[in-house]
mmCIF file of the N, C-alpha and C atoms, coordinates in Angstrom:
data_MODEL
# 
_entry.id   MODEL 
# 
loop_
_atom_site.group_PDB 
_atom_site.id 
_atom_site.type_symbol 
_atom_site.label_atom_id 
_atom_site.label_alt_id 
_atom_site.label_comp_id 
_atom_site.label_asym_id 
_atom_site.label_entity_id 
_atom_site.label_seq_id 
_atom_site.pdbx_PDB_ins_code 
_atom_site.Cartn_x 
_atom_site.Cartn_y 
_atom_site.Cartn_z 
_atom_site.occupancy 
_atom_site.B_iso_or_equiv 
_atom_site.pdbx_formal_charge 
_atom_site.auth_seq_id 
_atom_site.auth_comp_id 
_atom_site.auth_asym_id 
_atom_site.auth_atom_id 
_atom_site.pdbx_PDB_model_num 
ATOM 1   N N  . UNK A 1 1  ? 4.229   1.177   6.132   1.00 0.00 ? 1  UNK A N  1 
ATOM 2   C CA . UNK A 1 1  ? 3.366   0.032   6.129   1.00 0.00 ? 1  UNK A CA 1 
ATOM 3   C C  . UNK A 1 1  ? 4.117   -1.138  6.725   1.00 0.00 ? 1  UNK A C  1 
ATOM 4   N N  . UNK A 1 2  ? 3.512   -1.909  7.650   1.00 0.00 ? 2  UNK A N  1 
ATOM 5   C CA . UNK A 1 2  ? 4.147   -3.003  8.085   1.00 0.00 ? 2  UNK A CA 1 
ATOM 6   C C  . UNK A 1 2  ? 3.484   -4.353  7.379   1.00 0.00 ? 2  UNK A C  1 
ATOM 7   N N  . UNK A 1 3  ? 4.991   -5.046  7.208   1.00 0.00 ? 3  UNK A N  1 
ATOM 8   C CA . UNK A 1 3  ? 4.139   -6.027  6.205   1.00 0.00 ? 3  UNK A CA 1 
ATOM 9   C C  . UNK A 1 3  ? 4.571   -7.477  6.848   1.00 0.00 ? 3  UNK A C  1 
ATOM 10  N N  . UNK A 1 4  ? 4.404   -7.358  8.230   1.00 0.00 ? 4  UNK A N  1 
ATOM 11  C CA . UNK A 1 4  ? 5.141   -8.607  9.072   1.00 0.00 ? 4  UNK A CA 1 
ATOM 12  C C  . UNK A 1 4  ? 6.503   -8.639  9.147   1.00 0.00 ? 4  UNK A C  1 
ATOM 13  N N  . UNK A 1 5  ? 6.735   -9.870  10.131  1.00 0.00 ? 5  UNK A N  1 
ATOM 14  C CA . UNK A 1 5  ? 8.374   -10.337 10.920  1.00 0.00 ? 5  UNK A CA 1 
ATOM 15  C C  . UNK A 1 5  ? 9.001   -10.609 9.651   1.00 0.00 ? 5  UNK A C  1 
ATOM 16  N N  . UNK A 1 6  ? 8.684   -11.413 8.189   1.00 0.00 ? 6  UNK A N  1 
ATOM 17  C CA . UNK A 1 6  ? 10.018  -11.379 7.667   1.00 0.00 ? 6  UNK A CA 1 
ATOM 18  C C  . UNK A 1 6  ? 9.853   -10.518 6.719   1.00 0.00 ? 6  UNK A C  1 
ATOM 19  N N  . UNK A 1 7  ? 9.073   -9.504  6.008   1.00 0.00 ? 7  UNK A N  1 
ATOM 20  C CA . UNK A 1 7  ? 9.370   -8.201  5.235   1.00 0.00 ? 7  UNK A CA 1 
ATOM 21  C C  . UNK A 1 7  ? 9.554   -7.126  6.242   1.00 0.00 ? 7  UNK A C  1 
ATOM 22  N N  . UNK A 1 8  ? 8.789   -6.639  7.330   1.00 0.00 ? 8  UNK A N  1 
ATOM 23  C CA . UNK A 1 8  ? 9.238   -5.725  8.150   1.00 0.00 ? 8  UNK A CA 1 
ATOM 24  C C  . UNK A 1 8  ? 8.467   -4.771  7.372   1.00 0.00 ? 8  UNK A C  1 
ATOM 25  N N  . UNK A 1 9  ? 8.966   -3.226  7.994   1.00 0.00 ? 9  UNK A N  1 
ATOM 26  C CA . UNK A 1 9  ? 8.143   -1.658  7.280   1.00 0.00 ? 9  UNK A CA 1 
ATOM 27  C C  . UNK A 1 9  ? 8.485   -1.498  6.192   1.00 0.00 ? 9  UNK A C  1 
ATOM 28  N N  . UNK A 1 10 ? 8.034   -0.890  5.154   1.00 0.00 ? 10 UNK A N  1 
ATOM 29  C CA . UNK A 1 10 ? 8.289   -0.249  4.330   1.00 0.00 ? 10 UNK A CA 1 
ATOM 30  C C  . UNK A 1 10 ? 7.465   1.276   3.957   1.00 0.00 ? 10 UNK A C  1 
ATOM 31  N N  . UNK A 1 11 ? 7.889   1.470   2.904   1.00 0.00 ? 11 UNK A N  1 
ATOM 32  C CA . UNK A 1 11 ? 7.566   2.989   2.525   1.00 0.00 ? 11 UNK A CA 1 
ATOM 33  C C  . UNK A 1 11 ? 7.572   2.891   1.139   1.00 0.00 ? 11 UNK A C  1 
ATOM 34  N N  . UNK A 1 12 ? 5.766   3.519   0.862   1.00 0.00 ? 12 UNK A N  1 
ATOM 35  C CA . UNK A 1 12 ? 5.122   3.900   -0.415  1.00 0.00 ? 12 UNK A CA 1 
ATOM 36  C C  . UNK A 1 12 ? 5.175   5.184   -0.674  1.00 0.00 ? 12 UNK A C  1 
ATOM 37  N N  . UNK A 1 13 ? 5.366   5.697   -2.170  1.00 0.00 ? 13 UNK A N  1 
ATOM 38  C CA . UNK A 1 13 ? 4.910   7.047   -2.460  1.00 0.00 ? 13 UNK A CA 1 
ATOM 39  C C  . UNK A 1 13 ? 3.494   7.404   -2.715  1.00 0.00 ? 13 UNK A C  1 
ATOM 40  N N  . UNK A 1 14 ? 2.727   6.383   -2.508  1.00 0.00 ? 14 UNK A N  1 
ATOM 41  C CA . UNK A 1 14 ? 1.337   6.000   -3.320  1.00 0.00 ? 14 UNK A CA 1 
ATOM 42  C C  . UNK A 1 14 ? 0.078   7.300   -2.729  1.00 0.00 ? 14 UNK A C  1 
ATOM 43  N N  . UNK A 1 15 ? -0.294  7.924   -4.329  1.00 0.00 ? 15 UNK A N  1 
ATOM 44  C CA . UNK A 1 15 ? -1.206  9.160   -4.184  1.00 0.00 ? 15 UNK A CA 1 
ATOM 45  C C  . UNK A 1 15 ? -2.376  8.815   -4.069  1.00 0.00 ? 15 UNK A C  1 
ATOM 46  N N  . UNK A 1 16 ? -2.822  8.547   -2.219  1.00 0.00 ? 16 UNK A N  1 
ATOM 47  C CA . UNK A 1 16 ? -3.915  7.976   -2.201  1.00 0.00 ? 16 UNK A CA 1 
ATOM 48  C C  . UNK A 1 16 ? -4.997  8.776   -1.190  1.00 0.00 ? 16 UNK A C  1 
ATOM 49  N N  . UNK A 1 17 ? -4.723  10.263  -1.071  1.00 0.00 ? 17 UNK A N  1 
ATOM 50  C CA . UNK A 1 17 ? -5.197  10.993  -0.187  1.00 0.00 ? 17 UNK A CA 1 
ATOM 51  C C  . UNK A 1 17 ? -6.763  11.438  -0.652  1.00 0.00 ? 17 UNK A C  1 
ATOM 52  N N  . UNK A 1 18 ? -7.176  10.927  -1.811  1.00 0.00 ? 18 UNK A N  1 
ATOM 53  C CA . UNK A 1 18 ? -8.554  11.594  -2.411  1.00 0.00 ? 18 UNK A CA 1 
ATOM 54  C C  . UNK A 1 18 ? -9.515  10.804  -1.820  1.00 0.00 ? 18 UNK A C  1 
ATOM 55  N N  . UNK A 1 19 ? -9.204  9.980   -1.455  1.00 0.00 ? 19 UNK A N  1 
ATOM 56  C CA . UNK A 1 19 ? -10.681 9.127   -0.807  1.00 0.00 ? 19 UNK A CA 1 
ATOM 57  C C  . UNK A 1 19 ? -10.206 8.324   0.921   1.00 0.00 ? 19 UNK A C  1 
ATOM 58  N N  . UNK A 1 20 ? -8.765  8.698   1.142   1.00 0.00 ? 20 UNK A N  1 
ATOM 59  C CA . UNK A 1 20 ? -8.618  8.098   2.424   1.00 0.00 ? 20 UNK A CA 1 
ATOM 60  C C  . UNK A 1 20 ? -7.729  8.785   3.141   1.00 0.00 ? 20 UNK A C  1 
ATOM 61  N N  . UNK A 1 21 ? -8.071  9.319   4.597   1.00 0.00 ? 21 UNK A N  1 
ATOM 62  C CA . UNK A 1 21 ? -7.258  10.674  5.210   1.00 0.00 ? 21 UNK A CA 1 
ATOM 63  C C  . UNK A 1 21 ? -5.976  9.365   5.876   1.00 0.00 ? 21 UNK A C  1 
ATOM 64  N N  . UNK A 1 22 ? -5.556  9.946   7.007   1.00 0.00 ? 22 UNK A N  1 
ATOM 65  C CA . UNK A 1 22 ? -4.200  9.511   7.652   1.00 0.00 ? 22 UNK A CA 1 
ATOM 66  C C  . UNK A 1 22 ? -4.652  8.430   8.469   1.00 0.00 ? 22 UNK A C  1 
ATOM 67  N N  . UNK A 1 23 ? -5.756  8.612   9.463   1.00 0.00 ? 23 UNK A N  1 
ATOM 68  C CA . UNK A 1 23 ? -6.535  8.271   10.125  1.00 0.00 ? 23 UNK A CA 1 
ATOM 69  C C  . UNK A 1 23 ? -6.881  6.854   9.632   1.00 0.00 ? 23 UNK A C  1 
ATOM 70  N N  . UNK A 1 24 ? -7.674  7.131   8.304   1.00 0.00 ? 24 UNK A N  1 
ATOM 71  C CA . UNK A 1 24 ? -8.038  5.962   7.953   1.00 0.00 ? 24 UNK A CA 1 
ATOM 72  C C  . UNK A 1 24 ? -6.840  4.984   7.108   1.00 0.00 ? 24 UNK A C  1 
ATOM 73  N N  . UNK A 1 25 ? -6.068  5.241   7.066   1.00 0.00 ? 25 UNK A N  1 
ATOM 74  C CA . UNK A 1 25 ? -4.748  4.573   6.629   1.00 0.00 ? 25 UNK A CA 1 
ATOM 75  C C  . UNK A 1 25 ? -4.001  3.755   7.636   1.00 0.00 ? 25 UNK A C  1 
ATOM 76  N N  . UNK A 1 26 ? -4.084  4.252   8.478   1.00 0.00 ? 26 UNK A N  1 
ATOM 77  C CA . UNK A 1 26 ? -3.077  3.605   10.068  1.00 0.00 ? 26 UNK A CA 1 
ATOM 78  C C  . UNK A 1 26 ? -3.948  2.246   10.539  1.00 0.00 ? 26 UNK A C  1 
ATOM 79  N N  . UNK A 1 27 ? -3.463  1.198   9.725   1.00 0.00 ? 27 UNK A N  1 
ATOM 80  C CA . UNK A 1 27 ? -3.880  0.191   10.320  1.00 0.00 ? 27 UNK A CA 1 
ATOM 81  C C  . UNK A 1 27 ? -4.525  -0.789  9.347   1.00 0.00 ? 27 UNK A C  1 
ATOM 82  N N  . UNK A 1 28 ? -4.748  0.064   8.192   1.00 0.00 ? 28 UNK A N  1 
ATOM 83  C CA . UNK A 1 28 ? -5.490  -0.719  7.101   1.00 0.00 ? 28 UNK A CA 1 
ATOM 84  C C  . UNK A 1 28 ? -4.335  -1.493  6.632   1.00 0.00 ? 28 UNK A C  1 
ATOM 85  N N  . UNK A 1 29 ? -5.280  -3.169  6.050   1.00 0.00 ? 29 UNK A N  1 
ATOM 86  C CA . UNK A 1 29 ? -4.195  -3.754  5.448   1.00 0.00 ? 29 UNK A CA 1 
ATOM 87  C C  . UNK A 1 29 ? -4.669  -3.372  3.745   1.00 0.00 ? 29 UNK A C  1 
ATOM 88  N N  . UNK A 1 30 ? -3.244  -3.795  3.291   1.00 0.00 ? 30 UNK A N  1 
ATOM 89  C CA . UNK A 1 30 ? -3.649  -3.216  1.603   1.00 0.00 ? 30 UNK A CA 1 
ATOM 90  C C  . UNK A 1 30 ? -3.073  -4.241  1.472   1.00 0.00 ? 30 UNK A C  1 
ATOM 91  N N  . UNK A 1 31 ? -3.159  -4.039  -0.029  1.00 0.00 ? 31 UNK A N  1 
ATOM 92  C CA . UNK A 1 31 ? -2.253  -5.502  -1.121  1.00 0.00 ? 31 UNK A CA 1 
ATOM 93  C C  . UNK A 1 31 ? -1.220  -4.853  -2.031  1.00 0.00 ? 31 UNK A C  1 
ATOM 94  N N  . UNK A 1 32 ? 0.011   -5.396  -1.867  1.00 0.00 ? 32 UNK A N  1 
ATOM 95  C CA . UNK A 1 32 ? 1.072   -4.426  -2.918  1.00 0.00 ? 32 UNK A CA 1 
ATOM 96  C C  . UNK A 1 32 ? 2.400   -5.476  -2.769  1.00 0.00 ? 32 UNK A C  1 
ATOM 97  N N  . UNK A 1 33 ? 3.004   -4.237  -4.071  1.00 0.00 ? 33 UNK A N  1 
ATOM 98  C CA . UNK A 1 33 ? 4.182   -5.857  -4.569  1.00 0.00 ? 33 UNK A CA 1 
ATOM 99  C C  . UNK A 1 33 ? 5.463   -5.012  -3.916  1.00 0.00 ? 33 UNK A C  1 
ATOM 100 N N  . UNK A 1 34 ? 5.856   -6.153  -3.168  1.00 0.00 ? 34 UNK A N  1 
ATOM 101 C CA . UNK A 1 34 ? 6.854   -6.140  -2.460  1.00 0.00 ? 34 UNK A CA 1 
ATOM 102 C C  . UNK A 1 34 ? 8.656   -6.242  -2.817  1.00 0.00 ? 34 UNK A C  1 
ATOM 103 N N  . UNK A 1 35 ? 8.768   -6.588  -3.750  1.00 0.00 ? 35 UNK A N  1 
ATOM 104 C CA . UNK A 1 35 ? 9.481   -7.319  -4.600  1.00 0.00 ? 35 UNK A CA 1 
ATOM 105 C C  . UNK A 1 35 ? 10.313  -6.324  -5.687  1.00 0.00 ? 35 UNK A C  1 
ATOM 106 N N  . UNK A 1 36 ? 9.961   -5.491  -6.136  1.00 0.00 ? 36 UNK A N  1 
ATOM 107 C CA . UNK A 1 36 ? 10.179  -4.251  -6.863  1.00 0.00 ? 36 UNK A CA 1 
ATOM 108 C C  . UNK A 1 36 ? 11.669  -4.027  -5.984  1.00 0.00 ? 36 UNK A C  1 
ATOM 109 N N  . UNK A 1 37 ? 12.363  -3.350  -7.083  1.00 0.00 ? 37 UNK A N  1 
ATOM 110 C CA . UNK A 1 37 ? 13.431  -2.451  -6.153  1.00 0.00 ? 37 UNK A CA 1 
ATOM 111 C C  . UNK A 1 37 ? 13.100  -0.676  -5.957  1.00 0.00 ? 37 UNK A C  1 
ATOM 112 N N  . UNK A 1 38 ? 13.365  -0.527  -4.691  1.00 0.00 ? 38 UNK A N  1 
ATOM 113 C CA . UNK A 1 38 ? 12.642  1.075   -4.201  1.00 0.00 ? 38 UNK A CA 1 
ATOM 114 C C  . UNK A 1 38 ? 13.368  2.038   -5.433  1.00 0.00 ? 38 UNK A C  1 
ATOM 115 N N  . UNK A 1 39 ? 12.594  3.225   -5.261  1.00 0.00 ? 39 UNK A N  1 
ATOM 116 C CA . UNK A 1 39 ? 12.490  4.137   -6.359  1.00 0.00 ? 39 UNK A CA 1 
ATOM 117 C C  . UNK A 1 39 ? 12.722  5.122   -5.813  1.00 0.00 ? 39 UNK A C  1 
ATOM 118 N N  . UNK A 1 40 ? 13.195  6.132   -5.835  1.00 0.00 ? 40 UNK A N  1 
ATOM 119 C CA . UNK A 1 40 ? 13.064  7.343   -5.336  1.00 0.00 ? 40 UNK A CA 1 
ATOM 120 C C  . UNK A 1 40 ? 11.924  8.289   -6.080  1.00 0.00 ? 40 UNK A C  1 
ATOM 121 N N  . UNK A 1 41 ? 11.018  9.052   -5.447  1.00 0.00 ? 41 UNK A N  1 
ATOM 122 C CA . UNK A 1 41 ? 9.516   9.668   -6.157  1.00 0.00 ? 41 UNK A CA 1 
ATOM 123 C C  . UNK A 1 41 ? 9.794   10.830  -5.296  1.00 0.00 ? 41 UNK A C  1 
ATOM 124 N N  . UNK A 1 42 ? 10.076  12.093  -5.666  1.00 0.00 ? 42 UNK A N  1 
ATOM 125 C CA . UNK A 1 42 ? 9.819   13.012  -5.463  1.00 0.00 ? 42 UNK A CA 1 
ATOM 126 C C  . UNK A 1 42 ? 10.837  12.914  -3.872  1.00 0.00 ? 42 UNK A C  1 
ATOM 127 N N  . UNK A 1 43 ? 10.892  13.468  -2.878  1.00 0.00 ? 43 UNK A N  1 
ATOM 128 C CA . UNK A 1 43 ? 11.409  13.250  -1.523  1.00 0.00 ? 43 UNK A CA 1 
ATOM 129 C C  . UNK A 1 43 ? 11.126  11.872  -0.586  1.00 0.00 ? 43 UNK A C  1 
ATOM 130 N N  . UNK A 1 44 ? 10.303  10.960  -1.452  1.00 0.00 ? 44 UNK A N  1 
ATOM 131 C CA . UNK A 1 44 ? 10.476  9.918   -0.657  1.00 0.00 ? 44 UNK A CA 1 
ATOM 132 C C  . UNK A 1 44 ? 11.178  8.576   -1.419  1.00 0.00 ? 44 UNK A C  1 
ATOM 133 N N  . UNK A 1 45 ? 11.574  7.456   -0.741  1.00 0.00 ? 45 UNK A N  1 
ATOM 134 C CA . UNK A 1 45 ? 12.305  6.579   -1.467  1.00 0.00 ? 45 UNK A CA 1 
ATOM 135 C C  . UNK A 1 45 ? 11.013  5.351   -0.949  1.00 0.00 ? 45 UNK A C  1 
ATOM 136 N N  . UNK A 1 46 ? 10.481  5.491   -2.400  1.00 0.00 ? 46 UNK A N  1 
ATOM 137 C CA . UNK A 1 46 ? 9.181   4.529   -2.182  1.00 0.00 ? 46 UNK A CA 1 
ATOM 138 C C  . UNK A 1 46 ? 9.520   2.801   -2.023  1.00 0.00 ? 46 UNK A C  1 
ATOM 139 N N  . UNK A 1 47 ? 9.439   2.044   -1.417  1.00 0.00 ? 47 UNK A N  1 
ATOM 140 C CA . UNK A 1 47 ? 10.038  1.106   -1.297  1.00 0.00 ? 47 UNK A CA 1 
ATOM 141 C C  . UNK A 1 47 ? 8.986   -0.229  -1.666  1.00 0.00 ? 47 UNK A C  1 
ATOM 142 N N  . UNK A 1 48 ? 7.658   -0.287  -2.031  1.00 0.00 ? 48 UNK A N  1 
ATOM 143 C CA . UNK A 1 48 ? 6.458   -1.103  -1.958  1.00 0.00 ? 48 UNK A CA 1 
ATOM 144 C C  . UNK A 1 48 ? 5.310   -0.606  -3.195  1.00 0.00 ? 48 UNK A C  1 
ATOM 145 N N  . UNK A 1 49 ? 4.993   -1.125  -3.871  1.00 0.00 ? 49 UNK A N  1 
ATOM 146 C CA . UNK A 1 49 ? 3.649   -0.532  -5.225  1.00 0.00 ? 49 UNK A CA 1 
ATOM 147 C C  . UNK A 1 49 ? 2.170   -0.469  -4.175  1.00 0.00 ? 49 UNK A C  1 
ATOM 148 N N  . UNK A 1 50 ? 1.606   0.156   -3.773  1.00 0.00 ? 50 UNK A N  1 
ATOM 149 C CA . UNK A 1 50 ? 0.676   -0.550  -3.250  1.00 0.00 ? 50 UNK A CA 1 
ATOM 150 C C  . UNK A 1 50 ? -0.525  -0.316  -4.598  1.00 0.00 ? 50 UNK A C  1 
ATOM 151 N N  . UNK A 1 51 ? -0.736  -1.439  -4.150  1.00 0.00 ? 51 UNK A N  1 
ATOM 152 C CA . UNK A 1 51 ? -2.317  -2.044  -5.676  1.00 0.00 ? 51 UNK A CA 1 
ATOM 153 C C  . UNK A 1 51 ? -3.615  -1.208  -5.471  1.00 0.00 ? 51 UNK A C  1 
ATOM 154 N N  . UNK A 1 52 ? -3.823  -0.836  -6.530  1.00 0.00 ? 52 UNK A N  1 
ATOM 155 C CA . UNK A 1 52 ? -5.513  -0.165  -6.467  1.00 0.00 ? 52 UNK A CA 1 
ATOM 156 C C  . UNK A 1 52 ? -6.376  -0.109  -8.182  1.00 0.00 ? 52 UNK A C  1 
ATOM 157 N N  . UNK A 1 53 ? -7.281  0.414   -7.858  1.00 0.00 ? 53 UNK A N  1 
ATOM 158 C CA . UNK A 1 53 ? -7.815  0.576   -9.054  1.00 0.00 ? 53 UNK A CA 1 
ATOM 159 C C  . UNK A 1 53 ? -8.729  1.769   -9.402  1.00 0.00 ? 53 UNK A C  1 
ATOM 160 N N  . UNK A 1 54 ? -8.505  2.398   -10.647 1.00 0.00 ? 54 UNK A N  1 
ATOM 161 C CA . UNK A 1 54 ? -8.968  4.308   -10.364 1.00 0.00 ? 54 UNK A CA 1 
ATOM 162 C C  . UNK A 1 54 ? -10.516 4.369   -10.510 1.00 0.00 ? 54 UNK A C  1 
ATOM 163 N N  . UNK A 1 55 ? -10.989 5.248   -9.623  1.00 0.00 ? 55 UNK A N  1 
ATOM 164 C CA . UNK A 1 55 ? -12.185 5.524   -9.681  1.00 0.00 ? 55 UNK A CA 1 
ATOM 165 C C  . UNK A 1 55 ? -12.405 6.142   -11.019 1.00 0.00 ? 55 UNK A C  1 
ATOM 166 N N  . UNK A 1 56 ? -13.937 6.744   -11.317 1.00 0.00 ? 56 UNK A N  1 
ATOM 167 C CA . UNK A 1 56 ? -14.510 7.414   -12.587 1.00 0.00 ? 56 UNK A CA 1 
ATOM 168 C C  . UNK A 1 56 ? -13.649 8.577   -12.715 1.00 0.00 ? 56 UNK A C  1 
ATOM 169 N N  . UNK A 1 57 ? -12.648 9.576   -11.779 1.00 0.00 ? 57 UNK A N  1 
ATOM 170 C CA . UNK A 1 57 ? -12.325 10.617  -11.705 1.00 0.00 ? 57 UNK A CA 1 
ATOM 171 C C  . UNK A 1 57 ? -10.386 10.557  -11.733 1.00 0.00 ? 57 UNK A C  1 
ATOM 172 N N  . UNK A 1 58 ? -10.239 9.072   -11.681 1.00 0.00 ? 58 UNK A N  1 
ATOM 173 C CA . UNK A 1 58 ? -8.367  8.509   -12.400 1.00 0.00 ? 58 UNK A CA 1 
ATOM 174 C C  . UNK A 1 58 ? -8.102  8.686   -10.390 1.00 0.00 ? 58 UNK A C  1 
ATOM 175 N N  . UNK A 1 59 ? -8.942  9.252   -9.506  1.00 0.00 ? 59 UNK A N  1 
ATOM 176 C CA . UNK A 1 59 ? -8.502  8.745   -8.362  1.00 0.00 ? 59 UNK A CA 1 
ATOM 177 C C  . UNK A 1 59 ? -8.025  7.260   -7.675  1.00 0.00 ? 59 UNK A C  1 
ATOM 178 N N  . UNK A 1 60 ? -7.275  6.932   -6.946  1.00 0.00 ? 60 UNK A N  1 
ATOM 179 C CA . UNK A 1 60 ? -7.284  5.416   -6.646  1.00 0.00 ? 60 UNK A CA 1 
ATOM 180 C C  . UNK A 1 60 ? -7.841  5.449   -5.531  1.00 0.00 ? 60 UNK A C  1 
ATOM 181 N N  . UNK A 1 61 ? -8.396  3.877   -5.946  1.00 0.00 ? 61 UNK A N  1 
ATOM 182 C CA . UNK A 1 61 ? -9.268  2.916   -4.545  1.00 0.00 ? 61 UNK A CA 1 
ATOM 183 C C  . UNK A 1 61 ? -8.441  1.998   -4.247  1.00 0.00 ? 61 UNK A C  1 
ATOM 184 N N  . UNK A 1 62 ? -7.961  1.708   -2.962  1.00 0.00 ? 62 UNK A N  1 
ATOM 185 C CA . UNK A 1 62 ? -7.098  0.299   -2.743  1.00 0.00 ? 62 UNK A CA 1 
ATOM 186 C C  . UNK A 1 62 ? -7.949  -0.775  -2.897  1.00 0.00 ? 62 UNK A C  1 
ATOM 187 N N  . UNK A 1 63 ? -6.990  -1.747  -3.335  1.00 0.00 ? 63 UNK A N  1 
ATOM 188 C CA . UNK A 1 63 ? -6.983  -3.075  -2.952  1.00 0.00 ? 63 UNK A CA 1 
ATOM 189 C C  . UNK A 1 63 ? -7.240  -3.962  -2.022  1.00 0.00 ? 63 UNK A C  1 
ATOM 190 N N  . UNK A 1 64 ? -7.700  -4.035  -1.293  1.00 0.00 ? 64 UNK A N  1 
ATOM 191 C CA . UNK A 1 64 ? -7.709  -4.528  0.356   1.00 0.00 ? 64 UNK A CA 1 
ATOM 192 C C  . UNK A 1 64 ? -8.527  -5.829  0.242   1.00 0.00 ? 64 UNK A C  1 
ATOM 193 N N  . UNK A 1 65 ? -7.966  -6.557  1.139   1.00 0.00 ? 65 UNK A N  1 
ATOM 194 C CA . UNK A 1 65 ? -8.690  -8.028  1.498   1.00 0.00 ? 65 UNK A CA 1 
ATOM 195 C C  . UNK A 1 65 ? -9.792  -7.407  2.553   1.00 0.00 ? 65 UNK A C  1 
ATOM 196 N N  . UNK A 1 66 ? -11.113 -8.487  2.568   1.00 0.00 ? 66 UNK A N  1 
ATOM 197 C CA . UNK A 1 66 ? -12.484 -8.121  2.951   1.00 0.00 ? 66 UNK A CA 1 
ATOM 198 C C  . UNK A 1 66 ? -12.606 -8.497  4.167   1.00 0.00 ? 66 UNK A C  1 
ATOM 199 N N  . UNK A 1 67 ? -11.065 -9.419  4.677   1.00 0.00 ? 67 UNK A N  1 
ATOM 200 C CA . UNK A 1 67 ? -11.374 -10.588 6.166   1.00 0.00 ? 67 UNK A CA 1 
ATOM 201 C C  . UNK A 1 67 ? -10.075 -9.664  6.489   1.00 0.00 ? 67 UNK A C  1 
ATOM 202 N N  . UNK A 1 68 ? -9.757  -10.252 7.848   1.00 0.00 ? 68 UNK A N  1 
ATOM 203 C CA . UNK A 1 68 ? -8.533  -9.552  8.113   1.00 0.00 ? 68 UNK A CA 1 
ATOM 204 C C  . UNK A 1 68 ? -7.214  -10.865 7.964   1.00 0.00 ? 68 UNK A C  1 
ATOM 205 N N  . UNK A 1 69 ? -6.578  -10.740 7.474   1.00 0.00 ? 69 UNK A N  1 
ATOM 206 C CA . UNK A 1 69 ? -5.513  -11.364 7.069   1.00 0.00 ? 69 UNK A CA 1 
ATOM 207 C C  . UNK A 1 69 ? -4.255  -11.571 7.830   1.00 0.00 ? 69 UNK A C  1 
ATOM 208 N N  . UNK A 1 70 ? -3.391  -12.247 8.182   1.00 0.00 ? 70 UNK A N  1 
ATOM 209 C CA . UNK A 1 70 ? -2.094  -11.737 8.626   1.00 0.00 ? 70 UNK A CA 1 
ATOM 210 C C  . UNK A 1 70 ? -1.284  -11.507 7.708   1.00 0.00 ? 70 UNK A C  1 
ATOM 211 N N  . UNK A 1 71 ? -0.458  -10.375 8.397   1.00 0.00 ? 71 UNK A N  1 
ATOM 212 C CA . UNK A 1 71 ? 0.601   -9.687  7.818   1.00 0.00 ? 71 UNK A CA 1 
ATOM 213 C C  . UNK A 1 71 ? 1.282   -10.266 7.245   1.00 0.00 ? 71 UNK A C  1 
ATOM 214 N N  . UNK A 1 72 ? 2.200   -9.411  5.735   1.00 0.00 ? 72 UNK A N  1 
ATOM 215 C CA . UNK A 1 72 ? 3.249   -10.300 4.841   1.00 0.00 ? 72 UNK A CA 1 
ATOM 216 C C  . UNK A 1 72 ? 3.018   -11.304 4.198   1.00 0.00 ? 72 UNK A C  1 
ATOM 217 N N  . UNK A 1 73 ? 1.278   -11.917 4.447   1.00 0.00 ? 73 UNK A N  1 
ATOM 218 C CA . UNK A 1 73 ? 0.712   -12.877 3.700   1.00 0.00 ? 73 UNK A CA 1 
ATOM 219 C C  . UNK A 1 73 ? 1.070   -12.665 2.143   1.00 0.00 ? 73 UNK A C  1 
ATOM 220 N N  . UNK A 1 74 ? 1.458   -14.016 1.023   1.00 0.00 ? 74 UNK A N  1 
ATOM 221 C CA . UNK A 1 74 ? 1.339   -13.372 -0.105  1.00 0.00 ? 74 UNK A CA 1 
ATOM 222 C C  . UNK A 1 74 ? 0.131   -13.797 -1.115  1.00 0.00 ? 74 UNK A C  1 
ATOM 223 N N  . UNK A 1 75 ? -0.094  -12.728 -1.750  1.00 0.00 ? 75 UNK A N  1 
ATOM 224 C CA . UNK A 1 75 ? -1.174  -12.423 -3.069  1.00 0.00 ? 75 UNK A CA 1 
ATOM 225 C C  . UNK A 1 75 ? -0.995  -13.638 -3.417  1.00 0.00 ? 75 UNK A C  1 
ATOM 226 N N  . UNK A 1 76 ? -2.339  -14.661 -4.197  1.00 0.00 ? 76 UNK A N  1 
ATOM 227 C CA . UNK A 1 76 ? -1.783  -15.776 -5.168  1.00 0.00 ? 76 UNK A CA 1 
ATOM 228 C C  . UNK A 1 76 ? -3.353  -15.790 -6.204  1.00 0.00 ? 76 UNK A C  1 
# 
């Protein structure tokens, strides 16, 4: 995920494949806390929370702003 010039990429472990393929991921902006220190989850070293909230079935729905935003903007 790129989160702009002064956070740069990072990397989520976030299990979010039940309602959104690869496709629809590449490019979406989400909302997530940056700030955390990375974790290691399974083979990846997750570096970002990204925010959601679980559907009726404990699946997650992201978070996402409705306008398009610029990057690295923060949550308030």
């Amino acid at each position: 995920m790129n989160f702009g010039n002064e956070i740069g990429e990072k990397k989520s472990s976030a299990q979010i494949t039940v309602h959104y393929s690869l496709a629809e991921l590449v490019g979406k902006r989400v909302m997530a806390v940056v700030n955390f220190p990375p974790r290691q989850i399974g083979p990846v070293k997750s570096e970002v929370l990204v925010l959601g909230v679980p559907d009726e079935d404990g699946a997650v729905i992201l978070i996402a702003p409705d306008s398009n935003v610029p990057l690295g903007v923060r949550l308030f």
